[in-house]
C-alpha positions, 0 to 999 in steps of 0.5 A: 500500500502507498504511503500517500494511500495508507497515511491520508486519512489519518493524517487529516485526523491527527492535524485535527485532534492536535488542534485540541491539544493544550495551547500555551496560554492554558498551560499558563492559566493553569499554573496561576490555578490554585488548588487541584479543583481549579485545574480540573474545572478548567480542563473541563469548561476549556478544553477537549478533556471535557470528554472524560470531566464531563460527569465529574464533580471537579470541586472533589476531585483528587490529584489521582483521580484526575490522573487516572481520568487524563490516562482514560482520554489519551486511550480513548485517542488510541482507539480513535486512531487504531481504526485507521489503520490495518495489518503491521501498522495496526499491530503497532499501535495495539503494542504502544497500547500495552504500556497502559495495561501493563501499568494497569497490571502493576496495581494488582501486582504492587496490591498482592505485594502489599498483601492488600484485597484486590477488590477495589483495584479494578476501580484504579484500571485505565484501561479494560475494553477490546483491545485489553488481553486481562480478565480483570475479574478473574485478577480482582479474585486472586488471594495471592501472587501465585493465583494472580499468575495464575489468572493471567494464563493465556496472555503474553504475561504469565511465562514473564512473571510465573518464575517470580513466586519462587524469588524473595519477597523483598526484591520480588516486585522490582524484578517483575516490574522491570521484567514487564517493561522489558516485554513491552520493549521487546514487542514494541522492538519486534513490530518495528522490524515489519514496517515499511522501511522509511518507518521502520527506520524511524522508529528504529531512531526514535525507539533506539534513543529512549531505550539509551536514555533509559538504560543511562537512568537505570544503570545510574539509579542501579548503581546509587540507589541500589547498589546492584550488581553489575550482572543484576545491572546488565539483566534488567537493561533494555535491548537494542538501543540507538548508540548504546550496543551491549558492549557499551551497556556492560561497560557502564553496567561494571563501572564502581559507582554512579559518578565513575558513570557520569565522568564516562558519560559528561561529554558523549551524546547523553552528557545533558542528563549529567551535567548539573550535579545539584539538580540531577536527580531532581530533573533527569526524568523530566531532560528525557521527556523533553529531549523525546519531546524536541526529538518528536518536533523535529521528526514531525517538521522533516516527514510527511505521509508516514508513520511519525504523525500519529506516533507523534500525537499519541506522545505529545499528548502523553507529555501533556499529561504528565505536565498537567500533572507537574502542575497539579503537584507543584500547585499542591505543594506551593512551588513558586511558578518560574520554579514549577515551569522547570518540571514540564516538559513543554518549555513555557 
């Protein structure tokens, strides 16, 4: 199929669901609010989240109701989206779907590891419709982990988490957790490779960059907090980064600690997530959101009639939820504005 053929109508769709994303004058409206209510009665009279505030009293509204609301919208876009699209390229959006339901199955798991009723976790899912593989009733039964497993029979999860019943509790579900992220890449990895080649190609650079610059907060967060071994290291890193190969990774991975890390790394290609000591904790996930961000802007102005408009929309709107949720925190906490803009990811 030609990509003027495959891509023409989803493009016209995108361009007008990016007329709805946040502009910067609500971004700085929003900042000036003054309690979460505010925020959210805001995002429901003015812009396009009316669609998941609509019922919603915003008066009550908490910090993580509001968020789970915000994740039920950018699904609501993906299932919008996915219609558009057929065989690999419908795989591909299917798979970016995955992420949401992976964190929805890290409630339940971090719900047994708390040894807490699953009961009331089915209300905290954002996402349980067609496209989703889980039985969520079946899940919300469970007593404990091995029945939670086992309930997950007949999906891609189960050969990932079933070895962890037998691991200590203690490191149990950092190791699961990690486990399912590395799942996610890997088919997001896979399906990649069965893209047209300009697409394939792009994603292969898009997808290989976030991998690096995971990899590069793990091993730092592996080696500082942690302590890890560097075998315990090298196991839970992501595979085919963009500059990052294996050797690479197992180099860093066996570094003594984290600021024999930084000095190999002050001056490569990722130095920027390095060089402010005083604040890189801090800000290290927000200088991978918004170097992912300017490098999706950029992809966005150089192609046309292919793959990264949709792919494009799908993670704008995702940083804008995590900016709307910078604010909500910053507003709760009493951060003054000029500070509380260092958060976003979107520059104001």
């Amino acid at each position: 199929m030609g990509s003027v053929r495959r891509f023409a109508a989803i493009n016209t769709k995108i361009r007008s669901l990016e007329g709805r994303l946040l502009t910067q004058e609500d971004y700085n409206k929003l900042i000036f609010m003054k309690n979460v209510g505010d925020i959210a009665n805001y995002l429901k009279d003015k812009t396009a989240y009316n669609k998941v505030l609509e019922n919603v009293n915003t008066a009550s509204i908490k910090r993580d109701q509001l968020e789970l609301l915000l994740k039920k919208y950018i699904v609501k876009q993906y299932e919008k989206l996915i219609h558009f699209f057929t065989d690999e390229y419908r795989r591909l959006f299917k798979t970016l779907f995955l992420r949401y339901e992976i964190e929805d199955l890290k409630i339940f798991l971090r719900a047994v590891d708390r040894e807490e009723s699953l009961r009331h976790v089915k209300d905290l899912i954002v996402y349980s419709g067609i496209y989703s593989t889980i039985d969520y009733e079946a899940l919300s039964s469970s007593k404990n982990l091995e029945e939670l497993i086992n309930n997950l029979k007949n999906t891609i999860y189960h050969n990932v988490l079933k070895s962890y019943t037998r691991e200590v509790p203690e490191k149990r579900l950092f190791y699961m957790e990690m486990s399912l992220d590395r799942l996610y890449f890997k088919l997001l990895t896979d399906v990649v490779e069965k893209l047209d080649k300009r697409d394939r190609d792009i994603l292969r650079e898009l997808l290989g960059k976030n991998i690096d610059l995971m990899n590069l907060q793990w091993i730092y967060r592996g080696l500082k907090f942690y302590r890890l071994s560097p075998e315990e290291l090298i196991n839970y890193t992501l595979h085919k980064g963009y500059y990052l190969n294996y050797r690479r990774i197992k180099e860093l991975c066996y570094t003594k600690n984290e600021k024999e890390l930084i000095n190999m790394m002050i001056d490569w290609k990722y130095g920027f997530l390095f060089d402010n000591k005083k604040t890189l904790e801090i800000f290290m996930e927000r200088r991978i959101e918004r170097y992912l961000y300017f490098l999706f802007l950029d992809y966005k102005r150089k192609e046309k009639m292919n793959i990264i408009e949709s792919v494009v929309y799908i993670h704008l709107l995702e940083f804008e939820m995590r900016d709307i949720i910078s604010i909500v925190e910053a507003v709760r906490y009493g951060i003054e504005k000029e500070a509380a803009k260092k958060y976003l990811v979107r520059k104001l």
